[in-house]
N, CA, C and O atoms as a Maestro MAE file, in Angstrom:
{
 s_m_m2io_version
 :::
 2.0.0
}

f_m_ct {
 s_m_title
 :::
 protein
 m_atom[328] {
  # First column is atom index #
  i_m_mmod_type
  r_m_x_coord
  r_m_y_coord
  r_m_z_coord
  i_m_residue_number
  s_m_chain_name
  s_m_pdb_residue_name
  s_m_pdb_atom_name
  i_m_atomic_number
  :::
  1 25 119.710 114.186 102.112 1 A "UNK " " N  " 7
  2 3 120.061 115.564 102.348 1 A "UNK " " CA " 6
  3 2 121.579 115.741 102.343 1 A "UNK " " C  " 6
  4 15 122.022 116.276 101.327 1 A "UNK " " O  " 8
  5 25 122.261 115.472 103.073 2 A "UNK " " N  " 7
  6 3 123.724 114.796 103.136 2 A "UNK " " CA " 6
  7 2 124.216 114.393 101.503 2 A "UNK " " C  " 6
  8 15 125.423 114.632 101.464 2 A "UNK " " O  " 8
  9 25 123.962 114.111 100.763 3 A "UNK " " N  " 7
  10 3 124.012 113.890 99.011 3 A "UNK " " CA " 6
  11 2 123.631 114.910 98.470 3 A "UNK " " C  " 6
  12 15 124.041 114.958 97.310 3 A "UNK " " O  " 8
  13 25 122.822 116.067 98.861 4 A "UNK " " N  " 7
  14 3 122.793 117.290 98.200 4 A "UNK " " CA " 6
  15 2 123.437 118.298 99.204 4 A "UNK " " C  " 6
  16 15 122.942 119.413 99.042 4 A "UNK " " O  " 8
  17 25 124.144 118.272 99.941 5 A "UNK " " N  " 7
  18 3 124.223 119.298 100.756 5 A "UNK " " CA " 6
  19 2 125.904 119.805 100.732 5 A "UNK " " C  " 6
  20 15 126.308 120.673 101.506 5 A "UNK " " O  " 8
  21 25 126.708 119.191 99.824 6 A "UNK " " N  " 7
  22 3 127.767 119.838 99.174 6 A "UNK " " CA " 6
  23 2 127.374 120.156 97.650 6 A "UNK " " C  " 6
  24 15 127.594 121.352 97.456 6 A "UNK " " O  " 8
  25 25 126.948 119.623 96.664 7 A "UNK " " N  " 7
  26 3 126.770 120.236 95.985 7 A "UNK " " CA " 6
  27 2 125.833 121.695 95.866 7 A "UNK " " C  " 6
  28 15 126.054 122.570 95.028 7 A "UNK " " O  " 8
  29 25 124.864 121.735 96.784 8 A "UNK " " N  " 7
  30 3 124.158 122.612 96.644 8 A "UNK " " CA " 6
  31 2 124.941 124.428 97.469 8 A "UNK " " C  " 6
  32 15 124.553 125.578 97.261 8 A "UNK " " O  " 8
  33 25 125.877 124.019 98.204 9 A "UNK " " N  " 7
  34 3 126.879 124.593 98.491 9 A "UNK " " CA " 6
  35 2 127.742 125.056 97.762 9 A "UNK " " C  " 6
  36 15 128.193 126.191 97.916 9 A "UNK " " O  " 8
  37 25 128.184 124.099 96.676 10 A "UNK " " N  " 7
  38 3 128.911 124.312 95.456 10 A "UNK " " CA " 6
  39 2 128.549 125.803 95.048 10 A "UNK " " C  " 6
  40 15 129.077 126.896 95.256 10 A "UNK " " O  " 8
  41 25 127.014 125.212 94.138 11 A "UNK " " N  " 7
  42 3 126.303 126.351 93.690 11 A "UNK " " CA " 6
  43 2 125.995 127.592 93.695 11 A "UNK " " C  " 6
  44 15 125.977 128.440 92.803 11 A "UNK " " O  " 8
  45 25 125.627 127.629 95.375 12 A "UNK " " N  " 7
  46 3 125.097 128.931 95.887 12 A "UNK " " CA " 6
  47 2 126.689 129.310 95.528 12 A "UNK " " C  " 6
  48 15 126.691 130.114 94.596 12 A "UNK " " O  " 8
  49 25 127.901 129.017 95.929 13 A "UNK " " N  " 7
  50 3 129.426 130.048 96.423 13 A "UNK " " CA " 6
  51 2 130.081 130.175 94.710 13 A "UNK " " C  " 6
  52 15 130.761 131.149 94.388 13 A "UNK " " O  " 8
  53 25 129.833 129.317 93.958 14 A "UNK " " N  " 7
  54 3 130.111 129.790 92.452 14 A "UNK " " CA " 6
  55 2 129.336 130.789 92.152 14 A "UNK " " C  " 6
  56 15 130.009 131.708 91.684 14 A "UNK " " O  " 8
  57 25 127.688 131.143 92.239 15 A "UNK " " N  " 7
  58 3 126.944 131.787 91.741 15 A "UNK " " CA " 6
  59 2 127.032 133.085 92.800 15 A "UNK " " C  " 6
  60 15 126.024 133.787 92.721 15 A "UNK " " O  " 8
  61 25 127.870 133.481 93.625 16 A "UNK " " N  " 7
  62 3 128.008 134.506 94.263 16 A "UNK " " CA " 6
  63 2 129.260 135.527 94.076 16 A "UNK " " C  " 6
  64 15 129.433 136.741 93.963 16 A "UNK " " O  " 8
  65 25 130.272 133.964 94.118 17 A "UNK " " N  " 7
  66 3 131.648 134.749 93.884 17 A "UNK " " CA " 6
  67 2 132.251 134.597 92.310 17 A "UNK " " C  " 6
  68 15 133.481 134.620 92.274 17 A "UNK " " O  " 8
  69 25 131.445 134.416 90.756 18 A "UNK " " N  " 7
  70 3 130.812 133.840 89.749 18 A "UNK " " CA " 6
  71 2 132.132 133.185 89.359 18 A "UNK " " C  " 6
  72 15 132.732 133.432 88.313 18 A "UNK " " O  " 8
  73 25 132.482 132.427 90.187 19 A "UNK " " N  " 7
  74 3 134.276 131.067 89.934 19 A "UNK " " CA " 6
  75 2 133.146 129.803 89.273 19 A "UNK " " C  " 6
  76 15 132.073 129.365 89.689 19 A "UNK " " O  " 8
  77 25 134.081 129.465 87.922 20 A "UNK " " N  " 7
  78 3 133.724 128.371 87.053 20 A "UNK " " CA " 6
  79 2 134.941 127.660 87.360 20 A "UNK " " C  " 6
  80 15 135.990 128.292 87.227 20 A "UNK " " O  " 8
  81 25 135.009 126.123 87.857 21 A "UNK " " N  " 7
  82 3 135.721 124.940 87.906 21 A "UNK " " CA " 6
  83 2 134.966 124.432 86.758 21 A "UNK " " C  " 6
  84 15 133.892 125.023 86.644 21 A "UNK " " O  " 8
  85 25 135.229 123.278 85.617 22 A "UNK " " N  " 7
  86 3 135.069 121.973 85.606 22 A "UNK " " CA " 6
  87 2 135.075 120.947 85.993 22 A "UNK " " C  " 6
  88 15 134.185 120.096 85.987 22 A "UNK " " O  " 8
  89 25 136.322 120.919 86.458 23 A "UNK " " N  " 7
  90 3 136.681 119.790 87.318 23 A "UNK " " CA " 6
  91 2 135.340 119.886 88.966 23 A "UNK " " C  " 6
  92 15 134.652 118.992 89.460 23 A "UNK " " O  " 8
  93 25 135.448 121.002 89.250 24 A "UNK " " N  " 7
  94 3 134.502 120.879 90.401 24 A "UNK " " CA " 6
  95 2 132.677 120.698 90.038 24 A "UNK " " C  " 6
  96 15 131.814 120.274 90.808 24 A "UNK " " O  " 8
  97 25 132.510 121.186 88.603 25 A "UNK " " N  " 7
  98 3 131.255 120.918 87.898 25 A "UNK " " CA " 6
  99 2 131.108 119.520 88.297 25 A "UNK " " C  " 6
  100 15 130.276 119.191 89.142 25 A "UNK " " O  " 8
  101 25 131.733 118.850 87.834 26 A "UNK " " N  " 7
  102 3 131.677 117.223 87.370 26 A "UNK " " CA " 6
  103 2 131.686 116.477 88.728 26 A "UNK " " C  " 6
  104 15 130.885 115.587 89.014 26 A "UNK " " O  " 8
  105 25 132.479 116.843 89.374 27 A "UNK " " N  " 7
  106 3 131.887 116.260 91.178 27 A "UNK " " CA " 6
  107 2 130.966 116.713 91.844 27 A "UNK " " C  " 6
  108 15 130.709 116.250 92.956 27 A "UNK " " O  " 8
  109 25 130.117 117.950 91.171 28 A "UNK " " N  " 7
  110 3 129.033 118.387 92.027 28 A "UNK " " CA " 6
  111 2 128.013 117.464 90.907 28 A "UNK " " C  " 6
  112 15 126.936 117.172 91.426 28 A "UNK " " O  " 8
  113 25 128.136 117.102 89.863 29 A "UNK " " N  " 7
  114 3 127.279 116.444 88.960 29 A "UNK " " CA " 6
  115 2 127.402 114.551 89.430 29 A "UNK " " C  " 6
  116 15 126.546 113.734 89.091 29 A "UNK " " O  " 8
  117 25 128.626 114.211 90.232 30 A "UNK " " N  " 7
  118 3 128.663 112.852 90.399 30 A "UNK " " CA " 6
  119 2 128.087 112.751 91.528 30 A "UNK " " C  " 6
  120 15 127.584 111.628 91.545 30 A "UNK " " O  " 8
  121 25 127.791 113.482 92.843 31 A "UNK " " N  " 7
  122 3 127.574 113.560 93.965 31 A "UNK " " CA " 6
  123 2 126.140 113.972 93.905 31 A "UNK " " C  " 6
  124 15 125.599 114.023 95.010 31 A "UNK " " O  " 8
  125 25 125.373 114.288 92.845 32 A "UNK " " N  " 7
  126 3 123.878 114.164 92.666 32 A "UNK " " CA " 6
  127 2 123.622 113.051 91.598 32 A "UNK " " C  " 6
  128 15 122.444 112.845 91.310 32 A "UNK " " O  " 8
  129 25 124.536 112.350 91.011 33 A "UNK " " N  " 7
  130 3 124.267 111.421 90.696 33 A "UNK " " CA " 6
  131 2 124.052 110.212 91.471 33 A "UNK " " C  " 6
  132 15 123.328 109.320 91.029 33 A "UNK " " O  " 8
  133 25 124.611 110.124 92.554 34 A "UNK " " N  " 7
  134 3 125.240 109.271 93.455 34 A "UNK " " CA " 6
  135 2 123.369 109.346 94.890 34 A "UNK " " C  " 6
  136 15 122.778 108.642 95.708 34 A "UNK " " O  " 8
  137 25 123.327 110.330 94.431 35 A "UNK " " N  " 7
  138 3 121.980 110.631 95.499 35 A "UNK " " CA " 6
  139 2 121.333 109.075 94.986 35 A "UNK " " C  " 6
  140 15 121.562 108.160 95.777 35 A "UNK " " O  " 8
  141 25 120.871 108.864 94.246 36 A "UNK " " N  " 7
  142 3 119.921 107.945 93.135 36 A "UNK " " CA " 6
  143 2 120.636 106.762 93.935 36 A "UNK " " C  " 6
  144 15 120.152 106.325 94.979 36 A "UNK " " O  " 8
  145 25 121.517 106.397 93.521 37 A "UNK " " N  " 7
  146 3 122.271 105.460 94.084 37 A "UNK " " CA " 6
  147 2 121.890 104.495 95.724 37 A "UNK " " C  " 6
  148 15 121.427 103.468 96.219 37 A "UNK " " O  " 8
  149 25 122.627 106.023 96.000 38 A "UNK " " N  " 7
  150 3 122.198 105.967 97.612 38 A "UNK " " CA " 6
  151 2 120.829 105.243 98.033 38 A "UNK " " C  " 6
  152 15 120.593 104.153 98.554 38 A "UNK " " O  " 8
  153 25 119.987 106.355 97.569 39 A "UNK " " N  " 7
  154 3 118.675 105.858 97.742 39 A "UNK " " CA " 6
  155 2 118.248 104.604 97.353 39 A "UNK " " C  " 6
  156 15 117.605 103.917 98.146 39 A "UNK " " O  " 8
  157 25 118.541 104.171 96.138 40 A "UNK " " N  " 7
  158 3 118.259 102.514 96.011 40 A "UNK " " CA " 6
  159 2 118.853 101.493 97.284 40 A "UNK " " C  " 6
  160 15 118.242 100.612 97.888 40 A "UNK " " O  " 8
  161 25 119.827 101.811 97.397 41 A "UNK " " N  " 7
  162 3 120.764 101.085 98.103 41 A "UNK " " CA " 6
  163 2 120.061 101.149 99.985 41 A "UNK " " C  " 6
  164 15 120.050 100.496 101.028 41 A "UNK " " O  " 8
  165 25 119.618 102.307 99.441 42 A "UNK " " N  " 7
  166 3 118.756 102.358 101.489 42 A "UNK " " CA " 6
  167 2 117.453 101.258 101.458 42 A "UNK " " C  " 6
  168 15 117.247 100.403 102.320 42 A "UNK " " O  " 8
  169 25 116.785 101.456 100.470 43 A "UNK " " N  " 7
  170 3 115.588 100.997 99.711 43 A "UNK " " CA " 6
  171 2 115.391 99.642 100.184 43 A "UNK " " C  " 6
  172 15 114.434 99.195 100.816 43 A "UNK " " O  " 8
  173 25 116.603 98.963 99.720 44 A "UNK " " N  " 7
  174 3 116.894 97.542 99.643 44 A "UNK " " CA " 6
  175 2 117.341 96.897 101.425 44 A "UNK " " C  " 6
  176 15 117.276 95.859 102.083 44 A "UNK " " O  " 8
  177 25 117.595 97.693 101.497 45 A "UNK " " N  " 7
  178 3 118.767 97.257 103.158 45 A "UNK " " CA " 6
  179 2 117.321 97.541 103.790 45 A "UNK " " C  " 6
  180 15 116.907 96.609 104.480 45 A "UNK " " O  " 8
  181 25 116.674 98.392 103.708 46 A "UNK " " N  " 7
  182 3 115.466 98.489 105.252 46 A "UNK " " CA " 6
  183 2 114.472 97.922 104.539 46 A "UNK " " C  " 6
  184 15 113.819 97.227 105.317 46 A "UNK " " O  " 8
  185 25 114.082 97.878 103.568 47 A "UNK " " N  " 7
  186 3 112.919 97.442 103.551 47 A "UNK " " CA " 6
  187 2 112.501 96.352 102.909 47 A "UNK " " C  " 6
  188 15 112.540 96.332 101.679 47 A "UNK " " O  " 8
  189 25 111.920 95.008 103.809 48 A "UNK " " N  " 7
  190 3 112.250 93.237 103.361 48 A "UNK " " CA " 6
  191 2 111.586 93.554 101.983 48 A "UNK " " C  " 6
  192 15 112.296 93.604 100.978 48 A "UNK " " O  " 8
  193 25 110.157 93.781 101.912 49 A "UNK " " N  " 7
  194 3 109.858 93.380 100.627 49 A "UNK " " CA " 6
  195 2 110.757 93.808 99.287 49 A "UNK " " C  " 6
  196 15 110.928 92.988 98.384 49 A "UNK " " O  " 8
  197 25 111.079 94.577 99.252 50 A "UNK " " N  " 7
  198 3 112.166 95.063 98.577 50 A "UNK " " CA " 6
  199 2 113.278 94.200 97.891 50 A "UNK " " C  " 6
  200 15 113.716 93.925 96.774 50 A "UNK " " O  " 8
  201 25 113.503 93.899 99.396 51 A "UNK " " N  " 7
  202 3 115.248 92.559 99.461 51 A "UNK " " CA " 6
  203 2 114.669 91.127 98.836 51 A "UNK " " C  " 6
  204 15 115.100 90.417 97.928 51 A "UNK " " O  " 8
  205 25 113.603 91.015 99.637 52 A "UNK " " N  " 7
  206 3 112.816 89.420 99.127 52 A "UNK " " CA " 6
  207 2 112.364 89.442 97.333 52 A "UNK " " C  " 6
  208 15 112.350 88.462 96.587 52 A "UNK " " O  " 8
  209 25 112.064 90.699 97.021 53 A "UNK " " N  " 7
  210 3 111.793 90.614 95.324 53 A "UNK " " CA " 6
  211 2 113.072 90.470 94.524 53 A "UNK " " C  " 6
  212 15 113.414 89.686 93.638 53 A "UNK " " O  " 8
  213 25 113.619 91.409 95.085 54 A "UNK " " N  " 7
  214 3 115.260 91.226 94.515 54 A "UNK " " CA " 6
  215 2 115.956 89.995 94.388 54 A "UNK " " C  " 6
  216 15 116.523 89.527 93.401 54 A "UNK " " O  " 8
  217 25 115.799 89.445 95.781 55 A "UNK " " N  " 7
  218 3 116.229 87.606 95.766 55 A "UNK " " CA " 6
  219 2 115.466 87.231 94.489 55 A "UNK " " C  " 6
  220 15 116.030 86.917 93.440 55 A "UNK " " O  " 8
  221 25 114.173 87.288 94.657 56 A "UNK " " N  " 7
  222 3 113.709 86.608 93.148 56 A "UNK " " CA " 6
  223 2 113.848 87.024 92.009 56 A "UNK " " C  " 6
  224 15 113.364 86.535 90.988 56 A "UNK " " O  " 8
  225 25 114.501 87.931 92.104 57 A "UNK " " N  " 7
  226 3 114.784 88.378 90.275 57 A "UNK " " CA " 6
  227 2 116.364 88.039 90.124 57 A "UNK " " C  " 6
  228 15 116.885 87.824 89.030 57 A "UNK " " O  " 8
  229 25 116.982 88.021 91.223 58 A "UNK " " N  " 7
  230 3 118.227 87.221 90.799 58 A "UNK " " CA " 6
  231 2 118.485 85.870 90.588 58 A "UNK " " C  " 6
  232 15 118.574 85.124 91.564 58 A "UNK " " O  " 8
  233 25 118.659 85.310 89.092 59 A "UNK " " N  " 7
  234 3 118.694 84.246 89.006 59 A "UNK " " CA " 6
  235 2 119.780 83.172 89.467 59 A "UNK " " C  " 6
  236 15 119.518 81.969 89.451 59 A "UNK " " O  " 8
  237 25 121.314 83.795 89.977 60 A "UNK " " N  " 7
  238 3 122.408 83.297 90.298 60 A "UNK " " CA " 6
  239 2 122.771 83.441 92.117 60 A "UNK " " C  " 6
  240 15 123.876 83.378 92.656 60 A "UNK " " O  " 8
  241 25 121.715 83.602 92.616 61 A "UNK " " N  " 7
  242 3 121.742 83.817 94.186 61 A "UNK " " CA " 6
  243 2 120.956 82.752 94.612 61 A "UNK " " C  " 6
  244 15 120.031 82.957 95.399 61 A "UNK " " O  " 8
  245 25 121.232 81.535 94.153 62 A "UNK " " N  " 7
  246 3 120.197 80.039 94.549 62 A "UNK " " CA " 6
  247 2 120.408 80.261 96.277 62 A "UNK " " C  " 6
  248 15 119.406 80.502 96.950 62 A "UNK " " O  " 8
  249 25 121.604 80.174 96.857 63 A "UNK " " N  " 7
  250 3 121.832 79.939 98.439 63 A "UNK " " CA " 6
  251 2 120.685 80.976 99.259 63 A "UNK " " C  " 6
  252 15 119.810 80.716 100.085 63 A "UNK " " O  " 8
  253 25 121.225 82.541 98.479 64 A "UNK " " N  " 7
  254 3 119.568 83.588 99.205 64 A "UNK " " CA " 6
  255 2 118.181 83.464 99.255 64 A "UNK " " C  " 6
  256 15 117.334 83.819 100.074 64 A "UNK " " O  " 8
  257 25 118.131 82.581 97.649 65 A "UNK " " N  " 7
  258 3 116.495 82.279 97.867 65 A "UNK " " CA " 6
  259 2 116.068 81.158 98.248 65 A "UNK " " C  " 6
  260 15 114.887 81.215 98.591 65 A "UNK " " O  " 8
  261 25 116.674 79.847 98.362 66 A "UNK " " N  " 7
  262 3 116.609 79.040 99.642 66 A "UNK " " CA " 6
  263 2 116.421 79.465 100.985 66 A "UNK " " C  " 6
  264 15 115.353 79.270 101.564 66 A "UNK " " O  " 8
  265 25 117.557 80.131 101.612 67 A "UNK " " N  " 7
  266 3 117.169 80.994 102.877 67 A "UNK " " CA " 6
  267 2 116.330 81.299 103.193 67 A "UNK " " C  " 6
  268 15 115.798 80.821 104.195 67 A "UNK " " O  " 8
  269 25 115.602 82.639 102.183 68 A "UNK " " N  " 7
  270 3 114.257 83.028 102.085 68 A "UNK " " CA " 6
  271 2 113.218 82.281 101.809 68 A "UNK " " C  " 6
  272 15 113.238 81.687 100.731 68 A "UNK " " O  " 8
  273 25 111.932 82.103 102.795 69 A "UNK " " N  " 7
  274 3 110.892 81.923 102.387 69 A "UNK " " CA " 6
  275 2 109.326 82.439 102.257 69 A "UNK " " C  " 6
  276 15 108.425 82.325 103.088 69 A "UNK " " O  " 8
  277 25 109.292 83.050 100.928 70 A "UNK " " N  " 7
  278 3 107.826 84.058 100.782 70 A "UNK " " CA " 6
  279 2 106.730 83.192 100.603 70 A "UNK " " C  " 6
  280 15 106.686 82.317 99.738 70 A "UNK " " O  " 8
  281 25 105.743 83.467 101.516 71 A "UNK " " N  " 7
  282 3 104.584 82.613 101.993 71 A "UNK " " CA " 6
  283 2 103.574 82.868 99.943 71 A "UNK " " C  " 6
  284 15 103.589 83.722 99.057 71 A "UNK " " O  " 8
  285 25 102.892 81.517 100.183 72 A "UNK " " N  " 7
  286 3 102.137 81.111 98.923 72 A "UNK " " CA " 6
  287 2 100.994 81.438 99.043 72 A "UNK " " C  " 6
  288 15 100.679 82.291 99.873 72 A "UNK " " O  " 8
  289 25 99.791 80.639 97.974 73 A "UNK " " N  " 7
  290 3 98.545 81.435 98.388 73 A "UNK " " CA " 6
  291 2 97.868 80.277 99.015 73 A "UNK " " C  " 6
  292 15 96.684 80.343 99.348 73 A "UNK " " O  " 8
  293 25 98.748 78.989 99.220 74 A "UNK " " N  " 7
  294 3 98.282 78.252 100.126 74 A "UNK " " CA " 6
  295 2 98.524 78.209 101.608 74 A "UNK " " C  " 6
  296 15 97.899 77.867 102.613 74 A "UNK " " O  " 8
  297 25 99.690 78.700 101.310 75 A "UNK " " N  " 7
  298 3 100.077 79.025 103.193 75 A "UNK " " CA " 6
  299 2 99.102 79.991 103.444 75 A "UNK " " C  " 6
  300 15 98.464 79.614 104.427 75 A "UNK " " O  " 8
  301 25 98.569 81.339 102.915 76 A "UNK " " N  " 7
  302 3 97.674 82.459 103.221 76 A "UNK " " CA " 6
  303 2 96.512 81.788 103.242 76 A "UNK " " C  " 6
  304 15 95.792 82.226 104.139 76 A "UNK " " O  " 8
  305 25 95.748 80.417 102.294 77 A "UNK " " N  " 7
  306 3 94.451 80.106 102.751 77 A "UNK " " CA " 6
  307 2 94.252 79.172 103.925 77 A "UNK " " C  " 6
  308 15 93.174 78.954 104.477 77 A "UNK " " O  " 8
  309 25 95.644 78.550 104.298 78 A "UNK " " N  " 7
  310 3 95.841 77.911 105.317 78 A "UNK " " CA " 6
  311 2 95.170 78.962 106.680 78 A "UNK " " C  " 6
  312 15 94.098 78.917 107.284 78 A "UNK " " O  " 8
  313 25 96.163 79.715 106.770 79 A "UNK " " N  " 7
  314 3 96.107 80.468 107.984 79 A "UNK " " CA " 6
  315 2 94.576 81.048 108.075 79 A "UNK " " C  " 6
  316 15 93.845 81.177 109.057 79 A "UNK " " O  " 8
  317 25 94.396 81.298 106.929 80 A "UNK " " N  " 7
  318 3 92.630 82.028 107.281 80 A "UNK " " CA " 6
  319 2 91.807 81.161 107.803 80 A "UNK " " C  " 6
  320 15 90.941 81.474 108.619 80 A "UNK " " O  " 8
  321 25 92.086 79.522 107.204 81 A "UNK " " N  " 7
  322 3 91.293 79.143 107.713 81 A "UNK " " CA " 6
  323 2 90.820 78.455 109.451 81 A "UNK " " C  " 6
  324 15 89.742 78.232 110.002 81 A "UNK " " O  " 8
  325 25 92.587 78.272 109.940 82 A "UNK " " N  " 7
  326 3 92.890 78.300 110.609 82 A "UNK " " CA " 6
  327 2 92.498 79.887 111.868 82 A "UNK " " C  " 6
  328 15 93.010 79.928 112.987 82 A "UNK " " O  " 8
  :::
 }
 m_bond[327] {
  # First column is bond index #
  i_m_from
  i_m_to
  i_m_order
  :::
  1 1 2 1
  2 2 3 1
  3 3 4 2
  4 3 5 1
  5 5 6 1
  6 6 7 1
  7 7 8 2
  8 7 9 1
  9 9 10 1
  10 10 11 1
  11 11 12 2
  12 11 13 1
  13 13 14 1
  14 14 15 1
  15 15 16 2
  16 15 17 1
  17 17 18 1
  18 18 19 1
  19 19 20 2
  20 19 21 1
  21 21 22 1
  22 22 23 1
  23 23 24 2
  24 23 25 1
  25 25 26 1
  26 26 27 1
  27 27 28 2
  28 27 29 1
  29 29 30 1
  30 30 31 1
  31 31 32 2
  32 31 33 1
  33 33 34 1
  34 34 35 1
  35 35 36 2
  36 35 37 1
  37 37 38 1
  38 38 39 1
  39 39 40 2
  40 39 41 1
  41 41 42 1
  42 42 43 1
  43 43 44 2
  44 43 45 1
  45 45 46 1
  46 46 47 1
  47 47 48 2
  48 47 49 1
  49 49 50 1
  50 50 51 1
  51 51 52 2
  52 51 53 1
  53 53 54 1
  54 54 55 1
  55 55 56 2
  56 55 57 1
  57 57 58 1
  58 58 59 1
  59 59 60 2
  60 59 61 1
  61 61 62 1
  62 62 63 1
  63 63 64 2
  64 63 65 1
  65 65 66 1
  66 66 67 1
  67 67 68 2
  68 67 69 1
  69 69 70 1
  70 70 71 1
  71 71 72 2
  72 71 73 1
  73 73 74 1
  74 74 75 1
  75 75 76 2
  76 75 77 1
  77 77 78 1
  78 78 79 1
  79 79 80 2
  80 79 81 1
  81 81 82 1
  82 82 83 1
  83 83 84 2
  84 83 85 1
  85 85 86 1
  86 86 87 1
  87 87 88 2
  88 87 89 1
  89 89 90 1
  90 90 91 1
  91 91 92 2
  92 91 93 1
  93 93 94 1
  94 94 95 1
  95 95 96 2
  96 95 97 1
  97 97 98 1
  98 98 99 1
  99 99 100 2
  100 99 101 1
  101 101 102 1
  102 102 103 1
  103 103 104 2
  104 103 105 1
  105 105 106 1
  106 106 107 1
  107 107 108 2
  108 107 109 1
  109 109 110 1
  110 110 111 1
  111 111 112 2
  112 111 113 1
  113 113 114 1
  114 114 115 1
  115 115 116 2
  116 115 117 1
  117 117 118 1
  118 118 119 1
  119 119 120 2
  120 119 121 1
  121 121 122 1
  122 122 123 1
  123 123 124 2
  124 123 125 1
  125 125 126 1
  126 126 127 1
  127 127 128 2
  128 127 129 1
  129 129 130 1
  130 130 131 1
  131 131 132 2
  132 131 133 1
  133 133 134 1
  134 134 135 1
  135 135 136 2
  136 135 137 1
  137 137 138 1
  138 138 139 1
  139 139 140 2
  140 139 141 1
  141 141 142 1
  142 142 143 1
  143 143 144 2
  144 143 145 1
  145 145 146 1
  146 146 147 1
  147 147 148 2
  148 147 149 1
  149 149 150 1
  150 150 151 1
  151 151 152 2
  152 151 153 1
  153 153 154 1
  154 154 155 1
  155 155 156 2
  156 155 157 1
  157 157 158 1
  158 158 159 1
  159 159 160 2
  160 159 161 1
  161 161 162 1
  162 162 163 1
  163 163 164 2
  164 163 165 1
  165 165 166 1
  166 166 167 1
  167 167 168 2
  168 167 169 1
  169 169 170 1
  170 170 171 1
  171 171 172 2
  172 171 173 1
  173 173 174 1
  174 174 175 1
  175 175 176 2
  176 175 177 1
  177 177 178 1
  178 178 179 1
  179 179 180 2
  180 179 181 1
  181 181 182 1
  182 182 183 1
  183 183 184 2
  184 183 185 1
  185 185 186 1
  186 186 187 1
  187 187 188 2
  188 187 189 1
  189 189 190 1
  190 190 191 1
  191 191 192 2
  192 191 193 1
  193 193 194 1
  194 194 195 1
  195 195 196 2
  196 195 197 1
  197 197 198 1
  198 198 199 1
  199 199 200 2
  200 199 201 1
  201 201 202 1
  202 202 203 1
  203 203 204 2
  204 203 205 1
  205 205 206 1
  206 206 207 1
  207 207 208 2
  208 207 209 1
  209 209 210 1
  210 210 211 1
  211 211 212 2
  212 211 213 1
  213 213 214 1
  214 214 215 1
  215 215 216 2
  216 215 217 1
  217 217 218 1
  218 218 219 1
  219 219 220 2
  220 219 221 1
  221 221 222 1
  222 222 223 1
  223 223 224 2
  224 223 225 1
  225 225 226 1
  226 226 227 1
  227 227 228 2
  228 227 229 1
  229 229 230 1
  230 230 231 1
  231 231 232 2
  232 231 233 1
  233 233 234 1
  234 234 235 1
  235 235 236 2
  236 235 237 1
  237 237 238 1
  238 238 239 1
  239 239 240 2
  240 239 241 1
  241 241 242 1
  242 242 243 1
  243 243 244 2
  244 243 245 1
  245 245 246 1
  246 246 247 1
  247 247 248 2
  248 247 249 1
  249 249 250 1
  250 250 251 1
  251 251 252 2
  252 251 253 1
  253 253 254 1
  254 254 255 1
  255 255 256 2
  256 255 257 1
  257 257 258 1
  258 258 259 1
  259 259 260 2
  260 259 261 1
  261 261 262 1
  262 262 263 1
  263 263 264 2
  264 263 265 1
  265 265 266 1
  266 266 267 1
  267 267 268 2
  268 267 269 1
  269 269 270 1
  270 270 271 1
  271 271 272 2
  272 271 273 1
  273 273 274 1
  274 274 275 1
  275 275 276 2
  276 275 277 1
  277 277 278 1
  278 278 279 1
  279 279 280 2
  280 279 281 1
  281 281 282 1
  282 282 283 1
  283 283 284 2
  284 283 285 1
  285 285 286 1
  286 286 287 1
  287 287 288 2
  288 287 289 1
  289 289 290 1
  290 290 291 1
  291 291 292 2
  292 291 293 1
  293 293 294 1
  294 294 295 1
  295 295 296 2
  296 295 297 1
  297 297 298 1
  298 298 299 1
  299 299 300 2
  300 299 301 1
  301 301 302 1
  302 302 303 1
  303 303 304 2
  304 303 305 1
  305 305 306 1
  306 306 307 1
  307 307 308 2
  308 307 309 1
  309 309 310 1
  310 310 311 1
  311 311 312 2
  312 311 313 1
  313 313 314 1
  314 314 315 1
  315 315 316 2
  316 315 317 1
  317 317 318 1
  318 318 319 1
  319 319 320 2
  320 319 321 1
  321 321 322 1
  322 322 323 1
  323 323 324 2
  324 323 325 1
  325 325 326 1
  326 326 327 1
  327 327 328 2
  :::
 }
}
């Protein structure tokens, strides 16, 4: 909300008082670009499964995916049977 809530401000006060910037176009266009952004970036930070897939698709982060360890389908038949 906070990522749309100057540009959408922008909008409404151009389309009232009818003032054309460019320059202010293009920061109300980077600052909803930036929403996208944001959101990935929250995505990753709260939520593990997220972070733990990511470790595995990065192939140059050996030290993170050591750290990490995502259970197998033997650890899962372990525990059931257990």
């Amino acid at each position: 909300m906070i990522a749309y809530l100057f540009p959408m401000f922008y909008v409404f006060s151009t389309w009232t008082f009818d003032i054309l910037s460019q320059t202010c176009n293009n920061l109300v266009f980077i600052c909803i670009a930036l929403h996208g952004l944001l959101s990935t970036l929250t995505m990753i930070a709260v939520h593990k499964p997220y972070r733990e897939t990511l470790k595995l698709l990065m192939p140059t982060c050996e030290k993170i995916r050591k750290r990490s360890k995502v259970s197998g389908v033997k650890d899962l038949q372990l525990s059931a049977i257990v």
